[in-house]
C-alpha positions as CSV (number, residue, x, y, z in Angstrom):
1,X,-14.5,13.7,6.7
2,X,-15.0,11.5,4.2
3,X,-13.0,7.8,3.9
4,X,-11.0,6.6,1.3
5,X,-13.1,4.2,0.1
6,X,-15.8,6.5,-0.5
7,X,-13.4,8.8,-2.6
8,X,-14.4,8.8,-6.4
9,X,-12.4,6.3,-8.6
10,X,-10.9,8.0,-12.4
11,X,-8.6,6.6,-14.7
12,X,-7.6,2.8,-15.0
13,X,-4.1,1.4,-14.3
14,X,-1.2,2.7,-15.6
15,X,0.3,0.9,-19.0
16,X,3.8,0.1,-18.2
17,X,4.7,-0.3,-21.7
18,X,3.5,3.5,-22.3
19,X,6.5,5.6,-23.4
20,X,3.9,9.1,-23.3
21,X,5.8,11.7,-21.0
22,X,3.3,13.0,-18.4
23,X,6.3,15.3,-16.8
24,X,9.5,14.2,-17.7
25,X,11.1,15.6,-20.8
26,X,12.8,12.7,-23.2
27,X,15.9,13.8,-21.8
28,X,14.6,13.8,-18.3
29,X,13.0,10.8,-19.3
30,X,16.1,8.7,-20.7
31,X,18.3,10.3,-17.5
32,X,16.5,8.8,-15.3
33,X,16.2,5.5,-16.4
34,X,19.5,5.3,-16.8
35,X,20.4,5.9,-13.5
36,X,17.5,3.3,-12.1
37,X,19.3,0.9,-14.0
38,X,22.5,1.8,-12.2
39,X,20.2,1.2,-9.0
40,X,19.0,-2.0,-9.8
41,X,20.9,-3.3,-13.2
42,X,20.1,-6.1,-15.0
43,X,22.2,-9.0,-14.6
44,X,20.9,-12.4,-14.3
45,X,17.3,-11.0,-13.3
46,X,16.1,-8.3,-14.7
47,X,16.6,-4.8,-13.4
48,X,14.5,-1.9,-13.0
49,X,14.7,-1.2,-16.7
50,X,12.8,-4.1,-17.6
51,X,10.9,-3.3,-14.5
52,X,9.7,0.0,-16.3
53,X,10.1,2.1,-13.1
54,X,11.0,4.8,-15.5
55,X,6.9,5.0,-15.9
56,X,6.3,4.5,-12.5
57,X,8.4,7.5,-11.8
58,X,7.1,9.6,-14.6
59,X,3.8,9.2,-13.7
60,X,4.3,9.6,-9.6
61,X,5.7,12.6,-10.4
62,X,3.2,13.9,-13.0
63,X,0.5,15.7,-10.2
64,X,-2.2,14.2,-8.3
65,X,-3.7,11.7,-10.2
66,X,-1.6,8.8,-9.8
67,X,-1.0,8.5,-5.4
68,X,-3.7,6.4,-4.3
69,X,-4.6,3.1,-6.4
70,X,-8.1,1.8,-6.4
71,X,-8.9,-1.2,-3.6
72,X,-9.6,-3.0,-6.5
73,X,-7.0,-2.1,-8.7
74,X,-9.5,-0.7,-11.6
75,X,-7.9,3.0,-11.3
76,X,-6.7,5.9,-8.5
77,X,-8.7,8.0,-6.0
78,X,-9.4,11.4,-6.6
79,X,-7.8,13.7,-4.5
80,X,-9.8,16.7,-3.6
81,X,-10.0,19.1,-1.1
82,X,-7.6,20.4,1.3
83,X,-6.1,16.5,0.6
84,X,-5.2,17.6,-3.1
85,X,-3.5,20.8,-2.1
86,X,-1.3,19.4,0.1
87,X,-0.5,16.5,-2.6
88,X,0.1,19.2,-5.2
89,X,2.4,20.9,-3.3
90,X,4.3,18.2,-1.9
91,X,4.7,16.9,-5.0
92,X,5.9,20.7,-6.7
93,X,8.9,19.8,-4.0
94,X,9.5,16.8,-5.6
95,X,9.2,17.9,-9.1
96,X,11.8,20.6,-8.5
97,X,14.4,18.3,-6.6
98,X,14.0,15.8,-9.3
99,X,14.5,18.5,-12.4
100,X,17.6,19.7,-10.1
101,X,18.6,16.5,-9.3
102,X,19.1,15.6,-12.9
103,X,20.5,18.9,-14.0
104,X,23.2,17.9,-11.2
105,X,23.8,14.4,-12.6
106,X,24.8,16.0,-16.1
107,X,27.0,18.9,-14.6
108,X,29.1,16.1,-12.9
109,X,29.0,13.8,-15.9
110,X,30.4,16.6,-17.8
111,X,32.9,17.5,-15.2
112,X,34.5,13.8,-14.8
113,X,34.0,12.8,-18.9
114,X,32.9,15.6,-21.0
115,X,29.2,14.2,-21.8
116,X,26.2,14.1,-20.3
117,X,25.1,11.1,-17.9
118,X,23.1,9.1,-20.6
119,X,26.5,8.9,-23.0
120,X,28.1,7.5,-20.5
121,X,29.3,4.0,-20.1
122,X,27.7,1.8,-17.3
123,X,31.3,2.6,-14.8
124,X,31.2,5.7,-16.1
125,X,27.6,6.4,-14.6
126,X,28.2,4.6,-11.3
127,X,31.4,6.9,-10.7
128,X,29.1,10.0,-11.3
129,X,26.7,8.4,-9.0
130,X,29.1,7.9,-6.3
131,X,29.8,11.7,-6.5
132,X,26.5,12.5,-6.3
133,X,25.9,10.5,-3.2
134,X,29.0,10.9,-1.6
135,X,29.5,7.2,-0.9
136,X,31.5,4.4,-2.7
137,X,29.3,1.9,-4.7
138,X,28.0,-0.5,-2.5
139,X,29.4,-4.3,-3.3
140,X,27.1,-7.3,-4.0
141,X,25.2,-8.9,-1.2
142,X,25.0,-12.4,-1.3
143,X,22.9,-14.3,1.2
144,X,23.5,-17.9,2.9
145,X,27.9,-16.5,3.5
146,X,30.0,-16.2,6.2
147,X,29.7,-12.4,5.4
148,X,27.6,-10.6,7.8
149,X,24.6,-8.8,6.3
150,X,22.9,-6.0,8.1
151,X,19.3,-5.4,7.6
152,X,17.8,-2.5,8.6
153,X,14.2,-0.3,7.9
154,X,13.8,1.5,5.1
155,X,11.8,4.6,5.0
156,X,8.9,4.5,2.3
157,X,8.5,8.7,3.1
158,X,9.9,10.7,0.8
159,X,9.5,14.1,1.8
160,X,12.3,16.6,2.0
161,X,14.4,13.8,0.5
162,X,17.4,15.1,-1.1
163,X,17.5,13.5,-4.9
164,X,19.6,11.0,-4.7
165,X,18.2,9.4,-1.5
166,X,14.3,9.9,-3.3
167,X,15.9,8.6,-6.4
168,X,16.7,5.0,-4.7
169,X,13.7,5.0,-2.3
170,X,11.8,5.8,-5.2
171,X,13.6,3.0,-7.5
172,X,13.1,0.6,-4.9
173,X,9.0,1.4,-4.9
174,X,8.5,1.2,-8.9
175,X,10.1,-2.5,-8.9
176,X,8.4,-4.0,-6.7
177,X,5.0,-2.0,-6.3
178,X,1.9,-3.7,-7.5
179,X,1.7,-3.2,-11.1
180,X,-1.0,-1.0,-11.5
181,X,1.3,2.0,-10.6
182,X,3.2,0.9,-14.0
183,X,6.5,-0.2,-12.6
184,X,7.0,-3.7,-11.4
185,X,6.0,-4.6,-15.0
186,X,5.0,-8.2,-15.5
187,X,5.3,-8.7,-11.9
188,X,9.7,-9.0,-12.4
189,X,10.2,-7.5,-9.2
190,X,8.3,-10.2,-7.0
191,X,9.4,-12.7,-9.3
192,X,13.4,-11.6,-8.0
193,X,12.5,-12.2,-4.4
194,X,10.3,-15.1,-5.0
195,X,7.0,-13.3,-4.0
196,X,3.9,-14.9,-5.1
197,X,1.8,-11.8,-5.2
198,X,-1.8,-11.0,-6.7
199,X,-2.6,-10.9,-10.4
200,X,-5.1,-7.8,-9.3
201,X,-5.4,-5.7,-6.0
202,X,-9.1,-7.6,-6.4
203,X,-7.9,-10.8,-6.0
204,X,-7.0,-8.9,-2.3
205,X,-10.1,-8.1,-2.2
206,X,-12.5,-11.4,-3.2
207,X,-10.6,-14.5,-1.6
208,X,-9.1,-15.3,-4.8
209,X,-5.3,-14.5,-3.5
210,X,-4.3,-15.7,0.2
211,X,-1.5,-16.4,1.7
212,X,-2.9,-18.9,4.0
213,X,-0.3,-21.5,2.8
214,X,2.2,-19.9,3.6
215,X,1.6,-20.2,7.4
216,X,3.2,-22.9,9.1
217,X,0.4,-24.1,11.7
218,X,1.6,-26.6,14.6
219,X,1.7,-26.7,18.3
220,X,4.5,-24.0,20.2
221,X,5.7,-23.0,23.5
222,X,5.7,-19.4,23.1
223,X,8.1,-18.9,25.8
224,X,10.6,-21.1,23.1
225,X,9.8,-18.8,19.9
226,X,9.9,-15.6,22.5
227,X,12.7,-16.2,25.2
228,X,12.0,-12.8,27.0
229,X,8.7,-13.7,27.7
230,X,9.1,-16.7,29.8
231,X,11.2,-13.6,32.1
232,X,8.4,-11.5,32.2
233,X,7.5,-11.8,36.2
């Protein structure tokens, strides 16, 4: 068994300003980028269409040749083997959920206003969405209010996902990935949450990004910054 960072290197990381299909068709193409932008809309940061995750998507979804970025960020691993089989057909699942998925999205765009989901007004789109995922549109969350905010896990699996859930884990991964899986384009994403992160996967690998200065060093009683411990006994 070989390790990953003996795997052969191909390619060179993806162009987020790229508009060639690799598996979506335009329509698939301009569907779905509508609806990331439903996801994550632009307001007073930019959303996931400035974020390109429409590219990010496209490509994921295109086959093998886009899972595993470089250590250095100067391409993806090549997936051979009993490794690429199970890829490809994990990733025929998704191709077929997704090509379903959007199929869906029009049939219920046509049933509520008579066009398909990309004619559709902004409202118009989030109403579709909500039938598609069964749940009302979820209201702004704004941090540092008396409103509670509950923060949970989220899964970064996403197989046997139905599409709507691997639509918004998927959204979620192209805007802020690193950019050399084309979404997260000029680094927007971190730039939303503040997230100083590394011009290159090299700079991970050569010192030249750390995030040493972001450690707070300074003398604690442990049994203070973890109270169970001091009832350990």
């Amino acid at each position: 068994m070989t390790l990953k960072a003996d795997w052969e290197v191909v390619g060179s990381p993806i162009d987020p300003d790229s508009d060639e299909r690799l598996f979506f068709t335009d329509h698939e193409w301009d569907t779905i980028e509508a609806a990331t932008a439903r996801i994550i809309p632009t307001d007073h940061d930019p959303g996931a269409r400035e974020a390109r995750v429409v590219v990010f998507l496209d490509r994921y979804l295109s086959g093998i040749d886009y899972i595993f970025a470089a250590a250095d960020g100067s391409g993806f691993l090549k997936l051979t083997g009993k490794f690429a089989d199970a890829w490809r057909a994990r990733m025929s699942d998704m191709q077929r959920t997704y090509r379903e998925g959007i199929r869906t999205l029009d049939t219920l765009a046509e049933e509520h206003f008579d066009r398909r989901f990309v004619a559709l007004t902004e409202s118009e789109q989030d109403t579709v969405l909500e039938a598609l995922s069964g749940s009302a549109k979820p209201g702004p969350v704004t941090l540092g209010t008396s409103e509670a905010v509950q923060t949970f896990l989220q899964g970064v699996f996403d197989q046997g996902l139905p599409f709507f859930e691997a639509l918004c884990l998927h959204t979620r991964q192209g805007f802020y990935c690193d950019p050399v899986y084309g979404g997260n384009r000029n680094r927007v994403g971190w730039d939303v949450i503040g997230f100083p992160g590394p011009m290159t996967l090299k700079d991970t690998m050569d010192g030249t990004y750390s995030t040493t200065e972001f450690f707070h060093v300074g003398d604690y009683d442990w049994n203070e910054l973890v109270p169970h411990l001091g009832k350990v006994g």
